[in-house]
C-alpha positions in Angstrom: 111.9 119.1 118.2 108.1 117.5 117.1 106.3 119.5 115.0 102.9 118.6 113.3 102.7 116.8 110.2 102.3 118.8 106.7 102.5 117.4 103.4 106.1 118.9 102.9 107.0 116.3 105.5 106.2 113.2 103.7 109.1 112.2 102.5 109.9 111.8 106.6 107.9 109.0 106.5 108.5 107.1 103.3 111.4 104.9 104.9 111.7 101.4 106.0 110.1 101.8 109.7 107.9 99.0 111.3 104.6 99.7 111.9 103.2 99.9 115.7 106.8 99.7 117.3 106.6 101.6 120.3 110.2 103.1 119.4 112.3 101.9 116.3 116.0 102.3 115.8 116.8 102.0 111.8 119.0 99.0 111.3 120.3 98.6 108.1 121.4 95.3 108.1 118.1 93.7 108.3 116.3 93.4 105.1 113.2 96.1 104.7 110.1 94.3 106.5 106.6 96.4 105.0 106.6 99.5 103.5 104.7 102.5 104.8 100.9 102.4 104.2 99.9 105.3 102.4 97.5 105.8 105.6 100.6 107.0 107.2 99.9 110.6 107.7 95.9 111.5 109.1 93.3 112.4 107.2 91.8 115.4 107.6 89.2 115.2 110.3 91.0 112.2 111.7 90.9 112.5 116.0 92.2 109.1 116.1 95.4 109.6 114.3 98.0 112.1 115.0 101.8 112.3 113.5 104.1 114.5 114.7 107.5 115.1 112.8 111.1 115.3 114.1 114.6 115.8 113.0 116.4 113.6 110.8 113.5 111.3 109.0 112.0 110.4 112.5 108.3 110.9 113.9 106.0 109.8 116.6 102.6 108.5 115.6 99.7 108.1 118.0 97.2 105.6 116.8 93.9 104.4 117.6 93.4 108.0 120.0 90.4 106.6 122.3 89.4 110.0 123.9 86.7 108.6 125.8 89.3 105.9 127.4 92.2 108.0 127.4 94.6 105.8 125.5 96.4 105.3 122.7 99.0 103.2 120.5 102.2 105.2 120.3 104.9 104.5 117.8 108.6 106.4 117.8 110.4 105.6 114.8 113.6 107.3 114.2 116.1 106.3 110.9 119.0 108.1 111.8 119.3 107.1 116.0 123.1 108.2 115.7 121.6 112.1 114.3 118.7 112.0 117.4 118.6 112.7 121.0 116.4 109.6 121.4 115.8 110.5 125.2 114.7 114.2 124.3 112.5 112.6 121.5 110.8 110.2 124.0 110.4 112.7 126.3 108.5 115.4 124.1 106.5 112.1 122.7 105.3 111.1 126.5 105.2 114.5 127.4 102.3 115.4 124.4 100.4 112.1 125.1 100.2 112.8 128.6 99.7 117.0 129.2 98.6 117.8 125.6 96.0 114.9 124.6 95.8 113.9 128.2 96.0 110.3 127.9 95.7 108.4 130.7 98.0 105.4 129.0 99.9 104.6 125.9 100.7 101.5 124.8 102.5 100.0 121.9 104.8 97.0 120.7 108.0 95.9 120.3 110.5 93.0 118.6 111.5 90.7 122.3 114.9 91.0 120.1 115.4 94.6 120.7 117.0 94.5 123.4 118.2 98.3 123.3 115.2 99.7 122.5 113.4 98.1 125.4 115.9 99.0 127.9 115.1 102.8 127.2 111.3 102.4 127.2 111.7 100.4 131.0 114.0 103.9 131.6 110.9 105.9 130.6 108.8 103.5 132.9 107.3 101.2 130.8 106.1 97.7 131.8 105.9 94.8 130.3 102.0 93.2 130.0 102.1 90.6 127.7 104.1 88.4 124.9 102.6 88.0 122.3 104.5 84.8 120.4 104.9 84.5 116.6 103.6 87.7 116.1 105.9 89.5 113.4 107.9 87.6 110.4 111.5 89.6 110.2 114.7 89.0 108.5 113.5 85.4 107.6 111.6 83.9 110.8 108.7 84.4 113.1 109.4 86.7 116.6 107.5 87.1 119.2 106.7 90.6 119.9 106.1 92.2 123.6 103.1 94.3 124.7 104.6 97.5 126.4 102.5 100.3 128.3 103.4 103.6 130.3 100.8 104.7 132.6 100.1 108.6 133.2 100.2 108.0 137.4 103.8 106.6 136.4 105.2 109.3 134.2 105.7 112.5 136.1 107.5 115.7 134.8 109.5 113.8 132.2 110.9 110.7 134.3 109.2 108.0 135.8 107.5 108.3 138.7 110.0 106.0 141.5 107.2 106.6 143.9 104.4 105.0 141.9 102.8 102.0 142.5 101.2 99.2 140.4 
């Protein structure tokens, strides 16, 4: 389903997403927030930056790739959730971040107001760390915006490791 980025698939980019969401559902009823930076796709000889491209208008971008620390920013964005196996999509995401680029966490962050999107990432294992208040002006007022992370020791074969602890 992800494939890497080429410059054919810019136009599956250049749609009203919010930056640095760990996953983003398109909802068209709230007004567009920012528009994507034309830093979007990674520049050539870019290590920090990686964009992977899936069905439908939808990609997952890693961000700020720390190879030394083993982390890094993830963001899902998907514009057509109803045309997306969103639990595949997560799954191939966390699956590259962890056997691929062998992170050893992935963090991100995410609208308190999404309540949907939230409940899948805590089904993928993520935990809350922080809130962050006032973080994010959308559809005419301030929200506060939640710090999520998904530990590699927690993520095993796909699911989230039951077993695992803090």
């Amino acid at each position: 389903m992800l494939a890497g980025y080429r410059e054919k698939n810019k136009e599956d980019i250049e749609w009203n997403w919010i930056p640095e969401e760990i996953l983003y559902l398109n909802n068209d009823e709230f007004p567009q927030l920012y528009y994507p930076a034309p830093d979007t796709a990674p520049a050539e000889n870019d290590d920090s930056r990686i964009l992977l491209i899936g069905s439908h208008h939808s990609f997952v971008l890693f961000k700020n790739v720390d190879y030394i620390n083993r982390s890094a920013l993830v963001q899902v964005s998907i514009a057509s959730p109803e045309k997306v196996d969103i639990d595949q999509m997560m799954d191939e995401a966390l699956n590259f971040a962890f056997r691929t680029i062998q992170m050893n966490k992935v963090y991100g962050y995410i609208c308190t107001s999404n309540i949907e999107e939230i409940s899948i990432l805590e089904n993928k294992g993520f935990v809350l760390e922080a809130v962050i208040p006032n973080h994010v002006y959308w559809n005419g007022q301030l929200r506060d915006r939640a710090v999520l992370s998904l530990l590699h020791r927690d993520w095993k074969d796909g699911k989230a490791n039951e077993d695992s602890e803090g």
